[in-house]
C-alpha positions in Angstrom: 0.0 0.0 0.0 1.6 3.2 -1.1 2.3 6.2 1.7 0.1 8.7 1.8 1.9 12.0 1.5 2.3 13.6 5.2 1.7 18.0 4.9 4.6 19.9 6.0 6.0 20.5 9.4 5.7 24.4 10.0 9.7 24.2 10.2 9.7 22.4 6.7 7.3 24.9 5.1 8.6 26.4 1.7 9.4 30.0 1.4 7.3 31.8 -1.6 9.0 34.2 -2.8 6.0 37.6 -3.1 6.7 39.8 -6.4 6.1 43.5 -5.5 5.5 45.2 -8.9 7.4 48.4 -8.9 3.8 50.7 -9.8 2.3 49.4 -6.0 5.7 50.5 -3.9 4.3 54.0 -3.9 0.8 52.5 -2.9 -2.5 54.9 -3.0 -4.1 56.8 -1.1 -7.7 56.6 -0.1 -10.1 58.7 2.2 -13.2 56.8 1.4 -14.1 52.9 0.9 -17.4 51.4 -0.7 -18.0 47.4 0.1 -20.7 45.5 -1.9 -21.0 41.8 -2.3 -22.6 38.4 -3.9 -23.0 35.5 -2.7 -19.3 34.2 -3.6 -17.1 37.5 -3.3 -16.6 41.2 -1.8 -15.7 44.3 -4.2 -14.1 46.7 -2.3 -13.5 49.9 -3.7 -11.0 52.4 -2.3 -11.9 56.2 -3.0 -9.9 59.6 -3.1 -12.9 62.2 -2.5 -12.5 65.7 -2.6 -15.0 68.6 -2.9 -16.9 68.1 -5.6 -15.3 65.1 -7.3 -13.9 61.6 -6.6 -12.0 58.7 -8.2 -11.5 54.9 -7.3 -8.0 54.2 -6.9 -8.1 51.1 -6.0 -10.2 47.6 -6.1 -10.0 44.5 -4.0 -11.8 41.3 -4.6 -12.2 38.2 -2.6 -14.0 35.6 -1.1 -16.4 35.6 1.7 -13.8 33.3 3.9 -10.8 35.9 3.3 -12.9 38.8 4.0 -13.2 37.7 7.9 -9.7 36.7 8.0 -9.0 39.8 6.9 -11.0 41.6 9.0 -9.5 40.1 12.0 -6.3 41.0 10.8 -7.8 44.6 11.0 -9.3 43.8 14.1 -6.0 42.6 15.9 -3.8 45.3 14.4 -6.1 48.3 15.4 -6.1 46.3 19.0 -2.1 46.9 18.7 -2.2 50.1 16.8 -4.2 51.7 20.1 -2.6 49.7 23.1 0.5 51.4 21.6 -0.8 54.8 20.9 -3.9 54.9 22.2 -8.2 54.8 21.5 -9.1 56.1 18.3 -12.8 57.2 17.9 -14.1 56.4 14.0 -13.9 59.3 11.8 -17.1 61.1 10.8 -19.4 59.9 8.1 -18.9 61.6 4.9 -22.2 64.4 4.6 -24.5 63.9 1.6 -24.9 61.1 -1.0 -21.8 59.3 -2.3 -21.8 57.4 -5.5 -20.7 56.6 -8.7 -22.1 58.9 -11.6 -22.2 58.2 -15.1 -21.7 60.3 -18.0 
């Protein structure tokens, strides 16, 4: 009977190397976020608002199970973030409608 293939000891793990293309390094900025979502994924949308006008400069999609590991990643680094530097209170909510228009 052959051997069934064991996973990988945490100390025997591989090593993947992560690509960084050179246009992210500078990342963007974002004041603003939208979230909608089907059944099998979350579109997040990362805004730059200003008075009177608005771009997305960013979109992230994934699935429902990375979204809550993600959010927990949130979750535990804010936990850090103010331990170290103390409470935050949430910024205000933008005033007014906020959208996409078409032209």
């Amino acid at each position: 009977m052959p051997e069934q293939a064991q996973p990988p000891q945490a100390s025997q793990q591989k090593k993947i190397q992560i690509e960084f293309p050179s246009q992210l390094k500078g990342g963007v900025y974002a004041n603003n976020m939208m979230v909608m979502h089907t059944k099998e994924e979350f579109i997040l949308d990362y805004l730059m608002v200003g008075p009177g006008t608005g771009a997305v400069t960013a979109r992230v999609i994934m699935s429902p199970g990375h979204m809550k590991r993600m959010i927990a990643a949130l979750q535990d680094n804010m936990k850090r973030y103010e331990q170290k530097y103390g409470s935050l209170a949430p910024a205000e909510e933008p005033k007014g409608h906020l959208g996409f228009v078409k032209e």
